[in-house]
N, C-alpha and C positions, 0 to 999 in steps of 0.2 A: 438391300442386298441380302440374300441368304445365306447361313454359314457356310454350306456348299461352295457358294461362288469364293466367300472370302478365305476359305481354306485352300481352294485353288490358287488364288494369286497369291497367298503365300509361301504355297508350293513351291510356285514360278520364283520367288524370292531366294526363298532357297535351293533349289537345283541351280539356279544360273551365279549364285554366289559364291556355293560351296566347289562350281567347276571352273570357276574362273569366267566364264564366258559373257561375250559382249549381244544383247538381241536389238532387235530393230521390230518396226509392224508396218507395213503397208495396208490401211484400213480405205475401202470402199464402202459396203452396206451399214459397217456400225461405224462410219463416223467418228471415229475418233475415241468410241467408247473404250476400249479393249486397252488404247493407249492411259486413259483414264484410272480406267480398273489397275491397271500394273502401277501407275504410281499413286493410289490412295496410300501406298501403303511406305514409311517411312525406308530409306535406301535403296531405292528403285536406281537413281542415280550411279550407283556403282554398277551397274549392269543394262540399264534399258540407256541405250544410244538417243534413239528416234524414233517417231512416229509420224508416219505421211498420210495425209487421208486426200483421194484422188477418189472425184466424183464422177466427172465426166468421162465418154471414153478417150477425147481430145488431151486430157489431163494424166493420163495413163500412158498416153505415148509422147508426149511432152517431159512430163518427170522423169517417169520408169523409163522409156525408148522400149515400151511396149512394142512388140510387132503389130502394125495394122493387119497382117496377114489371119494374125494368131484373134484378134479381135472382129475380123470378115469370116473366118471361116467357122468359129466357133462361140461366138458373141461375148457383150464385157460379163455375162452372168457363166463362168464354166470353168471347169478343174483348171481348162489349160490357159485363162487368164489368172487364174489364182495363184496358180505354178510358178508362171512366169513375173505374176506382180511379184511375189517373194524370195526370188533368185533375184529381182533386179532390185530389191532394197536392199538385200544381203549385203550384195557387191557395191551400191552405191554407198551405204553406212558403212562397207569392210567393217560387219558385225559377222560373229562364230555364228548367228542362228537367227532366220526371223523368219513372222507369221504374218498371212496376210488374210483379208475377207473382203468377196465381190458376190453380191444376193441380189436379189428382189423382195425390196420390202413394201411392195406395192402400192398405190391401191390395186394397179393392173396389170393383165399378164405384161411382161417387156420381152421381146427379143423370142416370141414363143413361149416363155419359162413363167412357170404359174410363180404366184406370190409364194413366199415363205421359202424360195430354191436359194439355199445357199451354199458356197465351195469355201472351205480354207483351206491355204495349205504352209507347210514347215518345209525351211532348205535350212539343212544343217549339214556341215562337213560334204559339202557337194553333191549330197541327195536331197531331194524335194519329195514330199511327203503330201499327198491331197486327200480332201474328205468332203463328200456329198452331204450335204444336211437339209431337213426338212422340218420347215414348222407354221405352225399355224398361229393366230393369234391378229390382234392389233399389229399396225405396224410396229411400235414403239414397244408390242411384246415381242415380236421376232427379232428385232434388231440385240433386245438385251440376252434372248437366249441365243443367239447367233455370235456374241463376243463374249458370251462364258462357255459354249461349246468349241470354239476357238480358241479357248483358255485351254481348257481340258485337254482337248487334241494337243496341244503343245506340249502339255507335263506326258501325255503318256507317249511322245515321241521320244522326248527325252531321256523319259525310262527307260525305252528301248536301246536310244546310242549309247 
């Protein structure tokens, strides 16, 4: 891991420590990484609730109570499933804040959407925050820049509220 990433998730440590706040993650493309990343690091526990990794799209409207509508009209790769993945762990963890990620780590295009297409997004205090991301590489490189850029997006949401 690079200092980068690991300065990030100790960001993450301290923003959600120092505000009291409880997070959650709804993980698709990275698999469980990102849940990973936030607890390598000692007291995670006093702030990180849960982490759900939901593969399928059957498992998205199962867990979450995703909309099929929202997953027909706009595929499991897209802002408005990412949106909605991390409004619905929010409120299932009644956590202050969580992030979610839904990509293509290919080998092949899925659902129209080239490889490397990935969306995260933040709901915090009842706005939802989304971001397009793009990357290239091996599978197993996109997936780890896809849950440190999901890191990232998170602290500087944060900064912002």
């Amino acid at each position: 891991m690079e200092k980068e990433a690991l300065k990030t998730i100790e960001g993450i440590h301290e923003i959600f420590k120092n505000k009291g706040l409880k997070l959650s993650a709804a993980e698709s493309c990275t698999g469980g990484l990102i849940s990973h990343y936030i607890t390598m690091i000692p007291g995670a526990s006093t702030f990180f609730e849960a982490g759900v990794v939901t593969y399928s799209a059957e498992s998205k409207m199962r867990i979450f109570g995703l909309s099929s509508e929202t997953i027909s009209s706009y595929g499991v790769v897209s802002g408005e499933t990412a949106i909605e993945m991390a409004e619905r762990i929010r409120l299932l963890t009644k956590t202050d804040c969580a992030l979610s990620t839904t990509g293509n780590l290919g080998p092949d295009v899925l659902e129209g959407k080239d490889v490397g297409l990935v969306y995260t997004a933040v709901s915090i205090y009842g706005k939802t925050f989304v971001k397009e991301l793009r990357f290239e590489g091996e599978r197993h490189e996109i997936k780890e820049k896809a849950a440190i850029s999901a890191l990232e997006f998170l602290v500087e949401v944060m900064k912002a509220e």
